[in-house]
PADRENTOR-977986 format. One record per residue (C-alpha): residue in one letter; y, z, x. Coordinates in Angstrom, 2 decimals. Example, Ala and Ser with C-alpha at 12.3 -4.5 7.8 and 13.67 -1.06 7.14 Angstrom:
2
<site type="A" c2="-4.50" c3="7.80" c1="12.30"/>
<site type="S" c2="-1.06" c3="7.14" c1="13.67"/>
//
This chain:
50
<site type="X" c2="19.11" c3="3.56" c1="-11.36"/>
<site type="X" c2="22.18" c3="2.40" c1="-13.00"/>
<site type="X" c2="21.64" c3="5.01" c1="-15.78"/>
<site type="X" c2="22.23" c3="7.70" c1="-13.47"/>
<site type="X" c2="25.49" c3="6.30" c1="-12.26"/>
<site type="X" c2="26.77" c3="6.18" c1="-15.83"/>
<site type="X" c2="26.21" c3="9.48" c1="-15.99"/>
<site type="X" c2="27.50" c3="10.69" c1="-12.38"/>
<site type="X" c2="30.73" c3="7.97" c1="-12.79"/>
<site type="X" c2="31.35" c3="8.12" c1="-17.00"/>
<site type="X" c2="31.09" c3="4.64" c1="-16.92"/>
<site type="X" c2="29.68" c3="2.06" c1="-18.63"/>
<site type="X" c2="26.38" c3="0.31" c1="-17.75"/>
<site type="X" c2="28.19" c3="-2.92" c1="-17.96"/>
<site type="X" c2="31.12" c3="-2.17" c1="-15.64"/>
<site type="X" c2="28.98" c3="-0.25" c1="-12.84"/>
<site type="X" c2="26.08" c3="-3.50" c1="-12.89"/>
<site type="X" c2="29.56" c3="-5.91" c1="-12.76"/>
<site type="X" c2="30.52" c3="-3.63" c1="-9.68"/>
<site type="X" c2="27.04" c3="-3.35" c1="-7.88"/>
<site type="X" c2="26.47" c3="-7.35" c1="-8.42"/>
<site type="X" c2="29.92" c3="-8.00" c1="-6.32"/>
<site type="X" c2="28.22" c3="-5.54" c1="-3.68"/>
<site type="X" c2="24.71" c3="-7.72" c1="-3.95"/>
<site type="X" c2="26.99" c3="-10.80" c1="-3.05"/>
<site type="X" c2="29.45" c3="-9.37" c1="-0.18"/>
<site type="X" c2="25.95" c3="-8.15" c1="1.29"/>
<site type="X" c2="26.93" c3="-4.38" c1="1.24"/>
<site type="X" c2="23.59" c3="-3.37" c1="-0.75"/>
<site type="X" c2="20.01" c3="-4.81" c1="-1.88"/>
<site type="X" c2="18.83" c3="-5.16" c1="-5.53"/>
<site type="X" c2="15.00" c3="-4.76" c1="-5.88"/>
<site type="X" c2="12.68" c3="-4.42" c1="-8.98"/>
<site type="X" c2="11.44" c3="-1.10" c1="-9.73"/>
<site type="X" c2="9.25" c3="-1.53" c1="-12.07"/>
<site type="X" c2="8.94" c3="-4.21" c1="-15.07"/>
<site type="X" c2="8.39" c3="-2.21" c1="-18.39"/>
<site type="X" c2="10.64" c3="-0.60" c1="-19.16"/>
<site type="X" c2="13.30" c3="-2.72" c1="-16.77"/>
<site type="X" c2="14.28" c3="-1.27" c1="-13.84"/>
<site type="X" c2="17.08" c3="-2.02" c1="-10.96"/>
<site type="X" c2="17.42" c3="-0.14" c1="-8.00"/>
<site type="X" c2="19.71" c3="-0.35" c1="-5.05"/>
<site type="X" c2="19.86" c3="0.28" c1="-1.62"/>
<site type="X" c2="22.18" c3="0.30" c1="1.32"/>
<site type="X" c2="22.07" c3="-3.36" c1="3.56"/>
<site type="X" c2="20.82" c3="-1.89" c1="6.62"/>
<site type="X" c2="21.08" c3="-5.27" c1="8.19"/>
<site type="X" c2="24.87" c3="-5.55" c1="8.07"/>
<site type="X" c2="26.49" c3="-4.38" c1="11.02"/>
//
């Protein structure tokens, strides 16, 4: 969740979904829908990347 990177990094949830987004498009890591209500993001490694 990106909440719990804002906390681990002291960033802001704008700057760490900017970051994980340009991972999404190199291919480094997955977005998928957690849940719907209340939104929710998660991420995971791209295990199909060499």
């Amino acid at each position: 969740c990106v909440c719990e990177l804002e906390t681990i990094l002291n960033k802001s949830q704008s700057t760490i979904s900017h970051h994980l987004r340009k991972l999404v498009v190199a291919g480094l890591i997955q977005g998928y829908k957690k849940q719907k209500y209340p939104p929710s993001n998660s991420y995971c490694e791209n295990k199909s990347q060499p």
